[in-house]
Residue frames as a rotation matrix with the C-alpha (Angstrom) as fourth column:
UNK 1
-0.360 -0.295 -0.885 -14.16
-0.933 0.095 0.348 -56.81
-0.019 0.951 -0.309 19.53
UNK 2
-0.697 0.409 0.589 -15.76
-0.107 0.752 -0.650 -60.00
-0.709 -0.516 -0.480 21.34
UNK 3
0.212 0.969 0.129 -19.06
0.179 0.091 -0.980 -59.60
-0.961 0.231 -0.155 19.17
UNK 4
0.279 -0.273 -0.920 -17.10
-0.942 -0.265 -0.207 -58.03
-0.187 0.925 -0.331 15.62
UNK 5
-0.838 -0.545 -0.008 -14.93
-0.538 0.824 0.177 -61.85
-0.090 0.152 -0.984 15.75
UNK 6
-0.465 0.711 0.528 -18.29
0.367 0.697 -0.616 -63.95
-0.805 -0.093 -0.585 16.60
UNK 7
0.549 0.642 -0.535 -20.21
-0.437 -0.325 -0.839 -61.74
-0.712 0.694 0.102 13.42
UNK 8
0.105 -0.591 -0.800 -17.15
-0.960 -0.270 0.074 -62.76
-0.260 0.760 -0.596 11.21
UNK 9
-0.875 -0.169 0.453 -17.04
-0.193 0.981 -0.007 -66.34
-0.444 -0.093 -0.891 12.18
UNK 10
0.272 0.941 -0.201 -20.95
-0.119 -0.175 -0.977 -66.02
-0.955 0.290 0.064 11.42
UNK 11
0.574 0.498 -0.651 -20.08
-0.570 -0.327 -0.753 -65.10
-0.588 0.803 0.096 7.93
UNK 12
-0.384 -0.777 -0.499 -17.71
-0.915 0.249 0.316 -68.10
-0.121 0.578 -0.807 7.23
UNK 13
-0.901 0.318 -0.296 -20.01
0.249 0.936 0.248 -70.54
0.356 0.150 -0.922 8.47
UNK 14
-0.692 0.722 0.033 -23.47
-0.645 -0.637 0.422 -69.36
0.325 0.271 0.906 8.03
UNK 15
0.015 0.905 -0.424 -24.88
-0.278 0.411 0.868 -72.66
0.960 0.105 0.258 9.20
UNK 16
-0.581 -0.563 -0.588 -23.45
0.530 0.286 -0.798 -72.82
0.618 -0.775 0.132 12.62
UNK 17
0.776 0.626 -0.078 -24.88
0.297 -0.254 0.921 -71.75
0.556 -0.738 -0.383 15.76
UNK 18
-0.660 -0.731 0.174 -22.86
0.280 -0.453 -0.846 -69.46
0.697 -0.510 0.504 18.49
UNK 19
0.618 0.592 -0.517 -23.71
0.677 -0.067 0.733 -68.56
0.398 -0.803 -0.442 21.80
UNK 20
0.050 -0.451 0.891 -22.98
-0.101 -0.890 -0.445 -65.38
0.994 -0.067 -0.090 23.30
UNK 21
0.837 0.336 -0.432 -22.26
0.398 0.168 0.902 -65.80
0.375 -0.927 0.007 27.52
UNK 22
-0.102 -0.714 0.692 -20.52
-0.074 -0.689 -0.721 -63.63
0.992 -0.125 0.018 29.39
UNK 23
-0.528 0.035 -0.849 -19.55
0.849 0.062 -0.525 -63.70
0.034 -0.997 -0.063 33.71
UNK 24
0.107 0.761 0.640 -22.51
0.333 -0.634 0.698 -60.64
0.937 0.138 -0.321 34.28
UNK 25
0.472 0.878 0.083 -22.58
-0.044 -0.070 0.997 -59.09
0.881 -0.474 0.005 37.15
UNK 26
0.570 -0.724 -0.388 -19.50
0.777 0.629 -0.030 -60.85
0.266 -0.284 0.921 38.60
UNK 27
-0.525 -0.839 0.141 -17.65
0.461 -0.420 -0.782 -57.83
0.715 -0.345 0.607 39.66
UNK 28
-0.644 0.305 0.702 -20.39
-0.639 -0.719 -0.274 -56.90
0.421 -0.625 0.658 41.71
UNK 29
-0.680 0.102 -0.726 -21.00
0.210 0.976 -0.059 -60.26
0.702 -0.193 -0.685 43.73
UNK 30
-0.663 0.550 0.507 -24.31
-0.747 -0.527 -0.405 -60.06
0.045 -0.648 0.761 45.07
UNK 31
-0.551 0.235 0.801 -26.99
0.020 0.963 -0.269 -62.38
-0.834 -0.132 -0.535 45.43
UNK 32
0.662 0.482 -0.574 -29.40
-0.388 -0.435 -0.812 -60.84
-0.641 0.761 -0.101 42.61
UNK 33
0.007 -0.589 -0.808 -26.61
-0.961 -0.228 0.158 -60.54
-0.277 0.775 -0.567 40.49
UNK 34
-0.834 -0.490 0.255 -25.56
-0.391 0.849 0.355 -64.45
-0.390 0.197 -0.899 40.86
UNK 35
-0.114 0.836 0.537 -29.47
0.290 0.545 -0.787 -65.55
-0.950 0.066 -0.304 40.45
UNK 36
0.479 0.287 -0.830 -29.47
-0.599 -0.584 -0.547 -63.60
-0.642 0.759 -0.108 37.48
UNK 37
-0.261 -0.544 -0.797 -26.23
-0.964 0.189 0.186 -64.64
0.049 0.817 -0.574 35.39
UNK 38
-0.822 -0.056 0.566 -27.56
-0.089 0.996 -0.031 -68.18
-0.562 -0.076 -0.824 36.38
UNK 39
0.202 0.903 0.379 -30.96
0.455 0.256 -0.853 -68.31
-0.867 0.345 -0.359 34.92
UNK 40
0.390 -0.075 -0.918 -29.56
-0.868 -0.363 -0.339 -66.06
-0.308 0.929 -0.206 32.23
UNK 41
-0.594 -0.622 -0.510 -26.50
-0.787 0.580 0.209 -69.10
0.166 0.526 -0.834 30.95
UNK 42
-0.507 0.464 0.727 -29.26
0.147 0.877 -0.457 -71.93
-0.849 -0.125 -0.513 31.84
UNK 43
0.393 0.909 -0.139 -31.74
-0.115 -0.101 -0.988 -70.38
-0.912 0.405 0.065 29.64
UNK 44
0.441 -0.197 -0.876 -29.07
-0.888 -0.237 -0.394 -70.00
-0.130 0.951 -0.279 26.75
UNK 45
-0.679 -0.732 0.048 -27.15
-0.724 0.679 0.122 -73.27
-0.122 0.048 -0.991 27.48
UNK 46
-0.762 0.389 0.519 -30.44
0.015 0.810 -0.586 -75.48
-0.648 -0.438 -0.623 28.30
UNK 47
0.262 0.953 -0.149 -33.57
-0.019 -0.149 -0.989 -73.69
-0.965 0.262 -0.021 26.34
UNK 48
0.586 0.149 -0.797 -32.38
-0.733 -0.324 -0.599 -72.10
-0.347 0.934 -0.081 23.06
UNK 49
-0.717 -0.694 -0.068 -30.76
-0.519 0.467 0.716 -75.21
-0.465 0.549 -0.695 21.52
UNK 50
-0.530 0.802 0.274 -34.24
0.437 0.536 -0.723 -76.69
-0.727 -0.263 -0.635 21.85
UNK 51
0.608 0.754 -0.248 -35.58
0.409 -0.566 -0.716 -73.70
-0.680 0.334 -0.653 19.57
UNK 52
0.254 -0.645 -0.720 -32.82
-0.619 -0.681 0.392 -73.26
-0.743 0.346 -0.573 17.51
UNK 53
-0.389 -0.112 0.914 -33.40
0.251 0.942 0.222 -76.20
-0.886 0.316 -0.338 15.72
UNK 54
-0.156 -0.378 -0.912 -33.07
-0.719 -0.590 0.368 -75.69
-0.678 0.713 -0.180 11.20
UNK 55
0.223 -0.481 0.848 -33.22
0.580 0.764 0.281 -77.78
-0.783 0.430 0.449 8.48
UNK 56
-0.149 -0.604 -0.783 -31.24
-0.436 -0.670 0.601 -77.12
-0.888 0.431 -0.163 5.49
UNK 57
0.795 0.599 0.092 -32.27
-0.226 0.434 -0.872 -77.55
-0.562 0.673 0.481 1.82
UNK 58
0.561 -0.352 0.749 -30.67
0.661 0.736 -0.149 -78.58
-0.499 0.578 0.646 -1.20
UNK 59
0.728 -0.055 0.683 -30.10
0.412 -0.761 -0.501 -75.26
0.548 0.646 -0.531 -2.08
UNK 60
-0.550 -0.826 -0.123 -28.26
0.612 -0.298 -0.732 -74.75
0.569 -0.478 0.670 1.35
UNK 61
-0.305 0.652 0.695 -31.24
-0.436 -0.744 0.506 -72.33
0.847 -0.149 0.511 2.42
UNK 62
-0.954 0.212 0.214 -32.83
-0.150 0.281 -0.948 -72.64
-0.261 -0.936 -0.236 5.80
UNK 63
-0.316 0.923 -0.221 -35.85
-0.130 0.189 0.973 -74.49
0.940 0.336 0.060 6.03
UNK 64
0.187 0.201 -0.962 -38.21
0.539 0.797 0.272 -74.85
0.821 -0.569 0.040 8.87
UNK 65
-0.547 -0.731 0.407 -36.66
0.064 -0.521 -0.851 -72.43
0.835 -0.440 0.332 11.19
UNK 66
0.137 0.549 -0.824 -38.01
0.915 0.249 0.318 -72.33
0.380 -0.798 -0.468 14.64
UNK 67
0.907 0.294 -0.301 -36.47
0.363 -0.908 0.210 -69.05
-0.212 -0.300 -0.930 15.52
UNK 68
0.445 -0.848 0.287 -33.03
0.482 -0.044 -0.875 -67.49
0.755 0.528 0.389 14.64
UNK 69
-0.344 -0.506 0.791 -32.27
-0.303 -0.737 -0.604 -65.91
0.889 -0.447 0.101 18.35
UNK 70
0.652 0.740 -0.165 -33.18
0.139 0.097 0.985 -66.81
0.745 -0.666 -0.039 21.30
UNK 71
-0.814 -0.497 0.299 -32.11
-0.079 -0.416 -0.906 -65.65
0.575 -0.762 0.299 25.46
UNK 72
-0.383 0.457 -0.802 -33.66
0.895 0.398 -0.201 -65.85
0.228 -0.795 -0.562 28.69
UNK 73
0.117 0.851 -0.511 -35.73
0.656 -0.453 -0.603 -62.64
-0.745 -0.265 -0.612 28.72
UNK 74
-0.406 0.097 0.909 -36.70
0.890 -0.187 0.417 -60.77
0.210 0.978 -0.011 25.33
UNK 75
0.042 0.967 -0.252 -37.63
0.818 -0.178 -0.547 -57.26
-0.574 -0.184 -0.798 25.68
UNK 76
0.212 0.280 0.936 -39.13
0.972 -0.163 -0.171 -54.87
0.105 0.946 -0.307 22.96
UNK 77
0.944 0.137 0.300 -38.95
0.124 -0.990 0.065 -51.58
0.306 -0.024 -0.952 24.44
UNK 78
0.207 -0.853 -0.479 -36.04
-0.036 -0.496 0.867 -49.24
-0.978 -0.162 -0.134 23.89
UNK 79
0.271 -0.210 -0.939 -34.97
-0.913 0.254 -0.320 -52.08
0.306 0.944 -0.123 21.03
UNK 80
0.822 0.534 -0.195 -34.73
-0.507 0.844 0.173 -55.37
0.257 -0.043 0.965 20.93
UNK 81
-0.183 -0.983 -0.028 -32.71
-0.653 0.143 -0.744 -56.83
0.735 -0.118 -0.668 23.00
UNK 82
0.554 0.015 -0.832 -32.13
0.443 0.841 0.310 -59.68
0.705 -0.540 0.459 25.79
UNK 83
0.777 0.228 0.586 -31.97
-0.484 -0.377 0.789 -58.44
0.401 -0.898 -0.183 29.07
UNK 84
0.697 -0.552 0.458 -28.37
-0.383 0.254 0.888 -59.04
-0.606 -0.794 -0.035 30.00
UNK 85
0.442 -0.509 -0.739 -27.17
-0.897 -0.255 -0.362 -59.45
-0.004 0.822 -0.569 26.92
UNK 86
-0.633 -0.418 0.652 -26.53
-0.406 0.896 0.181 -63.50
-0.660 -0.150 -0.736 26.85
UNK 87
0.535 0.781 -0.322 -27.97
-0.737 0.245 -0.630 -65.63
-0.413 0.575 0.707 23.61
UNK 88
-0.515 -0.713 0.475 -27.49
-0.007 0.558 0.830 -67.89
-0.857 0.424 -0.293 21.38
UNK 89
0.323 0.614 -0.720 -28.57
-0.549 -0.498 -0.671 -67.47
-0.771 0.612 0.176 17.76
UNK 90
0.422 -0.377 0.825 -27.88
0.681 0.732 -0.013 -69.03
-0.599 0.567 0.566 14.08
UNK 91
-0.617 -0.777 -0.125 -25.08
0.381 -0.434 0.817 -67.76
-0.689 0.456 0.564 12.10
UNK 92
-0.318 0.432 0.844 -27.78
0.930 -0.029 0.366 -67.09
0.183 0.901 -0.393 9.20
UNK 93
0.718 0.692 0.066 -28.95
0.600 -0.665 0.445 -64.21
0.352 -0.280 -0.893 11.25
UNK 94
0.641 -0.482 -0.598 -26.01
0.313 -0.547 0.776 -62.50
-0.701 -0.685 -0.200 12.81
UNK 95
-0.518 -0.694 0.500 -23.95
0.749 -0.086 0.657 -62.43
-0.413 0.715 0.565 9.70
UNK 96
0.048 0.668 0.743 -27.09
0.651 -0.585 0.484 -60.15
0.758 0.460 -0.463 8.32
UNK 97
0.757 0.312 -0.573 -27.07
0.612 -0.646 0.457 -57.77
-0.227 -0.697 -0.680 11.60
UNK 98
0.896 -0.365 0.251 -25.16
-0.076 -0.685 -0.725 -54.51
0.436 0.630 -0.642 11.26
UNK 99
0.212 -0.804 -0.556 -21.34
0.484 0.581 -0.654 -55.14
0.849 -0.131 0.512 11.88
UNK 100
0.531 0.152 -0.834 -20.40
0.836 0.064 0.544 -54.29
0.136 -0.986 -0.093 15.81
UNK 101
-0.356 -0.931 -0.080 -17.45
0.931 -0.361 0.049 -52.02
-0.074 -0.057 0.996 14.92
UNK 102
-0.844 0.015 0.537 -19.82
0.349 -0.744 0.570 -49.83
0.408 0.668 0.622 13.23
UNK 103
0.115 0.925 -0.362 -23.09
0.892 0.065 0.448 -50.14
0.438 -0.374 -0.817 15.60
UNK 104
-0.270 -0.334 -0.903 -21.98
0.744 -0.668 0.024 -47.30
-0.611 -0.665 0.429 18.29
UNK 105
-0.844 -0.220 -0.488 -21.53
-0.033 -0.888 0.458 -44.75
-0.535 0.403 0.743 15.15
UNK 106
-0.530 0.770 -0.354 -24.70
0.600 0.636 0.485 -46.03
0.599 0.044 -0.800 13.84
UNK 107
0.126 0.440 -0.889 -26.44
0.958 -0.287 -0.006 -45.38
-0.257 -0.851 -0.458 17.34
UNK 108
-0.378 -0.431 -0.819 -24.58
0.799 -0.598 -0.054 -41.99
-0.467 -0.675 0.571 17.59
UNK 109
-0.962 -0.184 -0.203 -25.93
0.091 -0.912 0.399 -40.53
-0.258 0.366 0.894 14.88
UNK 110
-0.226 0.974 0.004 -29.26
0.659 0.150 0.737 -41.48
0.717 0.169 -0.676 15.19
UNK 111
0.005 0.038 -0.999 -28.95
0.613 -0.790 -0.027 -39.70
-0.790 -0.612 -0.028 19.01
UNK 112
-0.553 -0.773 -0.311 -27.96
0.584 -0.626 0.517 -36.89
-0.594 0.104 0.798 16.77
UNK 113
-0.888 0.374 0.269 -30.15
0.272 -0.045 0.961 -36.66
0.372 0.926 -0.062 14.40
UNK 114
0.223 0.860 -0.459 -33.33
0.890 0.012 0.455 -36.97
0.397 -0.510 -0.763 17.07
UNK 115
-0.172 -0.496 -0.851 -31.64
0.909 -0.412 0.057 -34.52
-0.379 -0.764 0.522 18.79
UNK 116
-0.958 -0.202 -0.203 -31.38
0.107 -0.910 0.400 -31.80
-0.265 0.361 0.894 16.24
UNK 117
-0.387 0.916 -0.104 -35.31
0.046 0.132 0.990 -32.85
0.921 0.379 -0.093 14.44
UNK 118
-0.170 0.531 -0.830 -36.30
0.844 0.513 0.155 -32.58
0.509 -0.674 -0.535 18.27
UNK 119
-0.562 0.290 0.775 -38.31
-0.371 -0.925 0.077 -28.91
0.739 -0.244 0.628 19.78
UNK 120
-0.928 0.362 0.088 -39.79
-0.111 -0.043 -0.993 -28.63
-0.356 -0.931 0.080 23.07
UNK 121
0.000 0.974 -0.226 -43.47
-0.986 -0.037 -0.162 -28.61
-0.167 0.223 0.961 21.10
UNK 122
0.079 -0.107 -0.991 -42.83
-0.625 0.769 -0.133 -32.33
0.776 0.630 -0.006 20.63
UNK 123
-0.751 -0.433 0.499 -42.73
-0.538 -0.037 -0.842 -32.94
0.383 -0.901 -0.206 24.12
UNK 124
-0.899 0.401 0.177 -45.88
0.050 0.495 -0.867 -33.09
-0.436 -0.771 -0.465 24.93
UNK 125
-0.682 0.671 0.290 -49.49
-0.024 -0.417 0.908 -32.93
0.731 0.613 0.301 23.24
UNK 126
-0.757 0.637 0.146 -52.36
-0.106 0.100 -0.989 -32.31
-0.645 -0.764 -0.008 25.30
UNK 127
-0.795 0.588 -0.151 -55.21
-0.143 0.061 0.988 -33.66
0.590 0.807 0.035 24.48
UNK 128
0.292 0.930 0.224 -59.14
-0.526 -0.040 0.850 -34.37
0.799 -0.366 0.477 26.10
UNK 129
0.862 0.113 -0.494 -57.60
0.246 0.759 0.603 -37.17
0.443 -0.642 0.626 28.35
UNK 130
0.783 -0.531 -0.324 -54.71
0.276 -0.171 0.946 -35.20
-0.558 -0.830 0.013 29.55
UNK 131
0.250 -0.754 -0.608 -51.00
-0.829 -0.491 0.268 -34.85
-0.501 0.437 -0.747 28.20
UNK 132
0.905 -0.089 0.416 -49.32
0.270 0.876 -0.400 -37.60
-0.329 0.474 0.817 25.73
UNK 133
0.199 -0.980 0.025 -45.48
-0.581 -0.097 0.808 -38.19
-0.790 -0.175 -0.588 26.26
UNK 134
0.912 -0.397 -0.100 -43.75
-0.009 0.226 -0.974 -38.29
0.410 0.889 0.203 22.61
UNK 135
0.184 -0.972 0.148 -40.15
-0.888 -0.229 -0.398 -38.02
0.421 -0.058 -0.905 24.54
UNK 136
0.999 0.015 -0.038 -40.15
0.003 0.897 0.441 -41.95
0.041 -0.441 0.897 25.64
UNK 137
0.352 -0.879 -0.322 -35.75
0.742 0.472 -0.476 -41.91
0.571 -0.071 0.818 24.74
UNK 138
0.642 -0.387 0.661 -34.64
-0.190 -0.916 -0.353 -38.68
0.742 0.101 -0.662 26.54
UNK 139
0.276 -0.666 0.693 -33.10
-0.936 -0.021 0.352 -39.79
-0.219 -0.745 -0.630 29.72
UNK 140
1.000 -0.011 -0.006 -32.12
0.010 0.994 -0.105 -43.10
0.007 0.105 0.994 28.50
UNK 141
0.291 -0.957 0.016 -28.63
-0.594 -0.167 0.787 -44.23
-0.750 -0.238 -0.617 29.25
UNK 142
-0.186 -0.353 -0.917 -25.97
-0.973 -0.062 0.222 -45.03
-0.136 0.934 -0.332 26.65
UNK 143
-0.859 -0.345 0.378 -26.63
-0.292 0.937 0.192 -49.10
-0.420 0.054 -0.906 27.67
UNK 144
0.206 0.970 0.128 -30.61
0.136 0.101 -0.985 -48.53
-0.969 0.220 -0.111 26.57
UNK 145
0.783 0.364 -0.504 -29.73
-0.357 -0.400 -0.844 -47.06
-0.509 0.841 -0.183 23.17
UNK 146
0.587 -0.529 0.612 -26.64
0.753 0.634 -0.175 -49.47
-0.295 0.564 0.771 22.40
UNK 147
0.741 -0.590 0.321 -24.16
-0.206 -0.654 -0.727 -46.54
0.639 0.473 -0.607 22.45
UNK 148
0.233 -0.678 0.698 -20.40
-0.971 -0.208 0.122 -45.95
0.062 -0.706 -0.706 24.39
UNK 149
-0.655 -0.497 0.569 -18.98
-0.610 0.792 -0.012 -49.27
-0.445 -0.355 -0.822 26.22
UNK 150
0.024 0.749 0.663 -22.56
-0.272 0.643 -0.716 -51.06
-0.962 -0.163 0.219 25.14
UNK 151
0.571 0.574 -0.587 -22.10
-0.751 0.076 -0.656 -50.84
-0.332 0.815 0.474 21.53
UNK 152
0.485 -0.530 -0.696 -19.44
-0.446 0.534 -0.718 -53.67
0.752 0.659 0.023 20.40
C-alpha cells in the first residue's frame, strides 16, 4: 500500500516531489547486493534532484520541465521501469499513472488476454535469414510484467 499512499499524496500536492527508496537486497546481505542498493539511493538522493528541477506558471502548469522521473538505471525492455525499483519523480506525473491497487489486475488481464489471442503459429516466423522470435514475454517472471508481490 507503500506506493497507493505516495500516488494519493501525489494527488493533493501535485507540485511536490517524492522519492521512492527502499532497504533492496538487505535480506540477502551480500556484497553485490550492498553495491547495488548504494549506487541505487545515491543516484536518487544525489542525481535526480538535479533533473527534477520545474518551474511553475501563473496558471499553476509546469513549465520548463527537465524530466518528471528519474533513478539510477532506466530500462525499456519488458516496460519501463528502474532497475530496482528506487526513484524519485514529480507529483505531476505519478498522480496521472494508473492507481497501484489496481495495477496487478491491470497486468493480470493483459497476461490473460495475450494468453488466450496467443497460437503456437505466432511463435515463430521463418523467414530467408532464419527464424524470428514474436514470444519475447513467455517465460517472464511475475517481477518483469509488474504482476503478484511486484504490483503495488
Amino acid at each position: 500500500y507503500t506506493l497507493q499512499n505516495l500516488q494519493d499524496y501525489c494527488k493533493l500536492h501535485p507540485y511536490h516531489r517524492v522519492i521512492y527508496l527502499h532497504a533492496k537486497g538487505s535480506y540477502h546481505n551480500t556484497h553485490q547486493n550492498n553495491e547495488n542498493r548504494i549506487t541505487m539511493t545515491f543516484s536518487v538522493l544525489n542525481k535526480c534532484p538535479k533533473t527534477l528541477v520545474e518551474t511553475i506558471g501563473s496558471d499553476g502548469t509546469a513549465l520548463n520541465v527537465t524530466c518528471n522521473v528519474c533513478g539510477g538505471l532506466f530500462l525499456p525492455i519488458w516496460g519501463p521501469f528502474f532497475s530496482g525499483n528506487m526513484w524519485a519523480a514529480q507529483c505531476s506525473y505519478v498522480k496521472e499513472l494508473v492507481p497501484p491497487l489496481v495495477f496487478g489486475e491491470r497486468m493480470n488481464s493483459l497476461q490473460e488476454a495475450r494468453a488466450r489471442n496467443y497460437t503456437t503459429s505466432t511463435k515463430a516466423q521463418t523467414t530467408d535469414q532464419g527464424s524470428l522470435q514474436t514470444n519475447l514475454f513467455d517465460n517472464l517472471g511475475s517481477y518483469c510484467l509488474g504482476t503478484e508481490r511486484y504490483s503495488n
